[in-house]
N, C-alpha and C positions, 0 to 999 in steps of 0.2 A: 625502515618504516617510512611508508610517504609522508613529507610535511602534512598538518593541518593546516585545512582553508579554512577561513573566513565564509569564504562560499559554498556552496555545494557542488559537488563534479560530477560525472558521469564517466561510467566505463560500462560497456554492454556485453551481450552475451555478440556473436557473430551472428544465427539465426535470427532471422527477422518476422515478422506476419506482413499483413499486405498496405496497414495503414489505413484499411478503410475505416479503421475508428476514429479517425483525426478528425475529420467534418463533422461527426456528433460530440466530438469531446470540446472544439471550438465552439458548437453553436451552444451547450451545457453552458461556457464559461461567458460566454456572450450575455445569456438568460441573466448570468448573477453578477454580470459589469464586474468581472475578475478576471485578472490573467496570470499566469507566472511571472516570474520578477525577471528581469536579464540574465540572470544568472543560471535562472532552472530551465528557459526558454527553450533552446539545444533538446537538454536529457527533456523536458516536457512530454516532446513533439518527436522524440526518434523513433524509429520505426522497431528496433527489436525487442522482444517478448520481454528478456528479463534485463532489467537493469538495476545498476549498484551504486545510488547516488548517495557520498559519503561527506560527509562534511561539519563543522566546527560548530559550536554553541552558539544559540541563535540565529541558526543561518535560515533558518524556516522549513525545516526538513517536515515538522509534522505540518504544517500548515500546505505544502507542496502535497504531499505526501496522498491527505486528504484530498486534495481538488482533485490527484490523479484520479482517485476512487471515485468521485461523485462524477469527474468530466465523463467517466466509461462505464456509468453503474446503467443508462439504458441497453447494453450492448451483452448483458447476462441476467442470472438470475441468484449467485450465491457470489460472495466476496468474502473474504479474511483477511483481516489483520492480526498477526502472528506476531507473537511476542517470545521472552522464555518468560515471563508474568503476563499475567492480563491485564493489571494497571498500568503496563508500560503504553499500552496502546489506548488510554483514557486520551491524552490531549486530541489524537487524531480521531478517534471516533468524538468526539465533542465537536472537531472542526467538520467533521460529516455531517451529524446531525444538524449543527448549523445551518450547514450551504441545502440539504437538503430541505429545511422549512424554508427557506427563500427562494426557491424552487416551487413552492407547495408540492413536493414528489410526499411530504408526511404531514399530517394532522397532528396540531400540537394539541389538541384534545382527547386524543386516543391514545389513551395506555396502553393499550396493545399493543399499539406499531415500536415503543420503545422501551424492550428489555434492559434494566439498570440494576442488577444485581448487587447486593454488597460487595458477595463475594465471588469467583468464577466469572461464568463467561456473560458479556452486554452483548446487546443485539439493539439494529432495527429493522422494522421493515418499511418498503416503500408502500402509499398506494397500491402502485402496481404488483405488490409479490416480492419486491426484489431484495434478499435477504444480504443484511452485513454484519460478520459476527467477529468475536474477537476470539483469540484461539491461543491457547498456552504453550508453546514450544516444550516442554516439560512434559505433555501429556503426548507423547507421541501414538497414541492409539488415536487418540480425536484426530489428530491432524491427517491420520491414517484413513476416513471411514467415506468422507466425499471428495468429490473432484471439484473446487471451486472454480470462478470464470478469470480469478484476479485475486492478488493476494498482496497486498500491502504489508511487507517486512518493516516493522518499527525496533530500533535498536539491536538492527542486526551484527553489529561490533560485540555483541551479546551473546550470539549467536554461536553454539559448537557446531563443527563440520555436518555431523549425523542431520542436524537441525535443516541445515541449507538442502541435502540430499531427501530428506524427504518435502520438502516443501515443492522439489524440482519436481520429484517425481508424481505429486499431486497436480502440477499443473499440464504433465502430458496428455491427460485423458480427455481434455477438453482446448489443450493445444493454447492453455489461459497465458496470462501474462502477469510479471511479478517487479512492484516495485520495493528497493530492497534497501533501505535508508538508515544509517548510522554514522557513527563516527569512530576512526581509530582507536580510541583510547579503549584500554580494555580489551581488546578486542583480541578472538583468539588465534589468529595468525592469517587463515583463510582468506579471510577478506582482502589482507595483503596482497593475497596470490592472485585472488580476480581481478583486483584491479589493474596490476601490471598485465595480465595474461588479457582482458578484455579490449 
């Protein structure tokens, strides 16, 4: 098992997309005077679909995690954050919601645009339409039903194999990209293997 970092690392898949989302997801973070730290800089900004950035407590994995989704949320129209709970994905969707009223992409007046469920799945939407919902790994029918643009993996050390294979094969049909963030501990062996293998 690889040491735990302090920081967060990157290991990717080999296919890549073409990067044209780099200059909107810069100028997103520009908007909210944010950037990644040193350390996520690298994984932030590389060019392949899915990536598997793994790393120690409090390295800022939900907090990275989140900017990925808001830097690339004009660039679709559906996002998930997948969890095997729906609570696991509360910090990051809260850092969404966030960055997205500093943005004014949502009215904090309108209860509409933000689904907070007790229990199940949260949602918001943008101004513009653009939906981000949280999704239960547990429930592999849901996970099964759309093709999202991007899929934020929170506590993927969490994660059983089945989990990682349907989430890929959700994001073929729209050729989406997946960031896929946890840490070793717990974890049920897979993760291992990507990250040597990537």
């Amino acid at each position: 098992q690889p040491t735990q970092r302090e920081s967060s690392q990157l290991f990717s898949e080999t296919s890549s997309n073409s990067g044209l989302w780099i200059p909107v997801a810069k100028a997103t973070l520009e908007a909210l005077s944010l950037r990644p730290t040193h350390a996520m800089l690298q994984p932030f900004y590389h060019p392949a679909r899915v990536k598997l950035v793994m790393g120690g407590e409090r390295s800022g994995k939900s907090y990275h995690g989140a900017l990925q989704v808001v830097a690339r949320h004009k660039l679709g129209r559906l996002f998930w954050l997948v969890a095997e709970e729906y609570e696991t994905c509360i910090p990051e969707l809260e850092y969404i919601v966030e960055f997205l009223r500093q943005l004014d992409a949502i009215d904090p007046s309108d209860r509409s645009e933000i689904s907070w469920a007790k229990r199940g799945s949260k949602s918001v939407r943008t101004r513009d339409g653009v939906l981000i919902e949280t999704r239960s790994a547990d429930d592999y029918r849901r996970i099964a039903e759309k093709a999202p643009d991007g899929i934020l993996g929170c506590e993927v050390g969490r994660w059983q194999w089945e989990t990682f294979l349907r989430v890929n094969s959700r994001l073929a049909q729209q050729r989406g990209w997946a960031w896929l963030s946890g840490s070793f501990e717990s974890s049920y062996g897979w993760q291992v293997e990507k990250w040597r293998q990537w």
